[in-house]
Backbone as a ProteinNet text record, in pm:
[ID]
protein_1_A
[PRIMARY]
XXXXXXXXXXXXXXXXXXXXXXXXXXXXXXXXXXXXXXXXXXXXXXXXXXXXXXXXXXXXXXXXXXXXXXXXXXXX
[TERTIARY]
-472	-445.3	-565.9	-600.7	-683.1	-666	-722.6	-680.3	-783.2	-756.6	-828	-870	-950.2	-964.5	-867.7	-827.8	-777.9	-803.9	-766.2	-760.7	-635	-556.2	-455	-440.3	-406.3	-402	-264.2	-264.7	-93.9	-133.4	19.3	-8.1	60.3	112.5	196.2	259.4	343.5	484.3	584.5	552.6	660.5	557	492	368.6	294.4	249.4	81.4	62.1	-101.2	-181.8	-275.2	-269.1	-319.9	-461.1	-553.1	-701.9	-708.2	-793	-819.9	-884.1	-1000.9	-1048.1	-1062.4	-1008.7	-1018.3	-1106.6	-1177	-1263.5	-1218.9	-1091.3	-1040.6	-934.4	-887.3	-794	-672.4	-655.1	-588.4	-471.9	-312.4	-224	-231.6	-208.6	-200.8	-71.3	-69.2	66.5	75.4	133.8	109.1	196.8	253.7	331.1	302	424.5	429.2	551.1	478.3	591	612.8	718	680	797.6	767.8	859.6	999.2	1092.4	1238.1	1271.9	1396.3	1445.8	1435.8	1428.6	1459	1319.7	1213	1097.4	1037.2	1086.9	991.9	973.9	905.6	787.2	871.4	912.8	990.9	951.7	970.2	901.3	1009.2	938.4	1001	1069.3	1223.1	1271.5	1155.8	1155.9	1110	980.3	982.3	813.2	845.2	725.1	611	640.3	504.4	478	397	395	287.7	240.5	70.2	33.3	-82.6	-144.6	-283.3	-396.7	-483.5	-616	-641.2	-705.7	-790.4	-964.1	-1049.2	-1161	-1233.5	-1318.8	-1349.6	-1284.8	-1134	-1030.2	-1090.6	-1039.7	-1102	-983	-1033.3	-994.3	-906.7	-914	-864.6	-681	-679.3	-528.1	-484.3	-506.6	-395.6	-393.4	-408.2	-409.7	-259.9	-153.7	-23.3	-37.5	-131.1	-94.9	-205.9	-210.2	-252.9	-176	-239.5	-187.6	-140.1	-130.9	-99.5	25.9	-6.3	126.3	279.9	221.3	320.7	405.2	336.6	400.5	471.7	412.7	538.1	612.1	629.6	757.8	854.1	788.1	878.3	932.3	917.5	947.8	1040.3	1098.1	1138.8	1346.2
-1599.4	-1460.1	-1379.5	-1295.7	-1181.6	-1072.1	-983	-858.8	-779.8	-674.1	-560.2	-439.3	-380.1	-256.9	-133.8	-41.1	62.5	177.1	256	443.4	462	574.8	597.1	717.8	820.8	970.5	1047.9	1063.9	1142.8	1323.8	1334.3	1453.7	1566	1537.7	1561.1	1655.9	1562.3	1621.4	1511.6	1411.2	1299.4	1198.9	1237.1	1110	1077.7	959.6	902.6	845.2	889.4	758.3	683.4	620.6	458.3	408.1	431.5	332.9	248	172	-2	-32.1	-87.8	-203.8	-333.2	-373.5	-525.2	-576.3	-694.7	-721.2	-825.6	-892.5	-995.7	-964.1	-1107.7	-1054.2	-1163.3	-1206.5	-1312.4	-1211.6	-1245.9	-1170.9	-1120.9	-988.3	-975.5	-924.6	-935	-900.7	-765.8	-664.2	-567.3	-521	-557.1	-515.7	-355.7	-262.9	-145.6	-120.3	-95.3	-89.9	45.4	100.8	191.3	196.1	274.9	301.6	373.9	227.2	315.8	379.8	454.9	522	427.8	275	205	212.8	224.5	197.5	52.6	14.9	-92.6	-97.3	-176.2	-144.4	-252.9	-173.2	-259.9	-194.2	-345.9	-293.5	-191.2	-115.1	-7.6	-99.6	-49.7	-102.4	-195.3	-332.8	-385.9	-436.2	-382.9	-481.7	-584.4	-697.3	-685.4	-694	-564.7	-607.3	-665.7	-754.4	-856	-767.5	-717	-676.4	-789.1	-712.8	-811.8	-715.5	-750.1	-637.9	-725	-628.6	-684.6	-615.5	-695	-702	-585	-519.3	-431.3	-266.4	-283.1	-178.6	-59.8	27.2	163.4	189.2	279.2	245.4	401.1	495.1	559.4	575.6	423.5	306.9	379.8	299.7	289.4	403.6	506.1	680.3	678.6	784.3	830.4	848.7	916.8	983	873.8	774.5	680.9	625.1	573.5	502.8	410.3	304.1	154.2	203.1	348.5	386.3	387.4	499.9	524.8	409.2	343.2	194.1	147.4	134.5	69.2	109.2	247.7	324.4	331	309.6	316.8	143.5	41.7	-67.4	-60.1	1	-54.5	-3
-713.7	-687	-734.9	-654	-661.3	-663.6	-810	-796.2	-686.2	-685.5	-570.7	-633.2	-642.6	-728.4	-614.5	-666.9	-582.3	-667.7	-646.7	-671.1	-649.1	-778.1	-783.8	-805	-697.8	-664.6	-704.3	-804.8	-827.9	-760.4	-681.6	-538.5	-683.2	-792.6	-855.5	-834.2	-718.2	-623.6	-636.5	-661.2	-706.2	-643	-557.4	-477.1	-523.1	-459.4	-467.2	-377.2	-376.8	-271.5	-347.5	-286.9	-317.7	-205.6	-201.2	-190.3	-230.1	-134.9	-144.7	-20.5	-30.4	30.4	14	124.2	164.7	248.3	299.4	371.7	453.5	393.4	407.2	533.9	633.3	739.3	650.6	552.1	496.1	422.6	441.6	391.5	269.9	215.2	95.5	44.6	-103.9	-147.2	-239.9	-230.8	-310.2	-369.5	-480.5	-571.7	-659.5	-619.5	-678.7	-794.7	-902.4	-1029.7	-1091.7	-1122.3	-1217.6	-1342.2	-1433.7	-1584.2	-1566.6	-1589.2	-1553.9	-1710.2	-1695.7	-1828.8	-1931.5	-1912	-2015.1	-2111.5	-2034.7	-2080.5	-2031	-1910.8	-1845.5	-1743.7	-1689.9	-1554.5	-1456.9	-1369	-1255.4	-1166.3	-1033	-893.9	-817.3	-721.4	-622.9	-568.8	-463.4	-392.2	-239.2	-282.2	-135.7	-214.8	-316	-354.7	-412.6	-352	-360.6	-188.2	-128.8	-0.5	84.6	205	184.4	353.8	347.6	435.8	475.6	611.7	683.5	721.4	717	762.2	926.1	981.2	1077.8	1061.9	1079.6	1030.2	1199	1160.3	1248	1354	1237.3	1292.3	1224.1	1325.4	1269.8	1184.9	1023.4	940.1	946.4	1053.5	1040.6	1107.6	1197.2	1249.8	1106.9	951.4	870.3	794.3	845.5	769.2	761.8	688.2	703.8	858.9	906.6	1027.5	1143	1111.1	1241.5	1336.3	1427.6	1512.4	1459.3	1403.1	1348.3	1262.8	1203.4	1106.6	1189.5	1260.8	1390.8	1437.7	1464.2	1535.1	1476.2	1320	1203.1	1231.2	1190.4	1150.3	1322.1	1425.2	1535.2	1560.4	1500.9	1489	1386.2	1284.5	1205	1269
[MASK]
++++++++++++++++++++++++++++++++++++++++++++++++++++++++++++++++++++++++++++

């Protein structure tokens, strides 16, 4: 396993975004955790999630507001 460096943007509205590059088209797994009342770090509902790159996609497909986003969310 390999970590990934990312950037972690609090909207501090209850959000975040999250940066990362990959170079790789090989699945990855991305586990998101955060601090419940108890005081420990448990994953969000559905993590860890396992995504794929494609190598030469315009990188602006996986924006909130891309094309590639769109599609998810009309598949699901």
């Amino acid at each position: 396993m390999k970590e990934i460096p990312c950037q972690i943007i609090d909207n501090d509205n209850g959000q975040y975004d999250v940066k990362y590059y990959c170079d790789s088209e090989d699945p990855l797994s991305i586990s998101i955790l955060f601090l419940d009342d108890k005081g420990k770090m448990v994953p969000v509902r559905g993590s860890p999630y396992t995504i794929t790159g494609k190598k030469g996609a315009d990188v602006k497909n996986n924006a909130m507001t891309g094309s590639l986003m769109a599609a998810q969310i009309k598949s699901l």
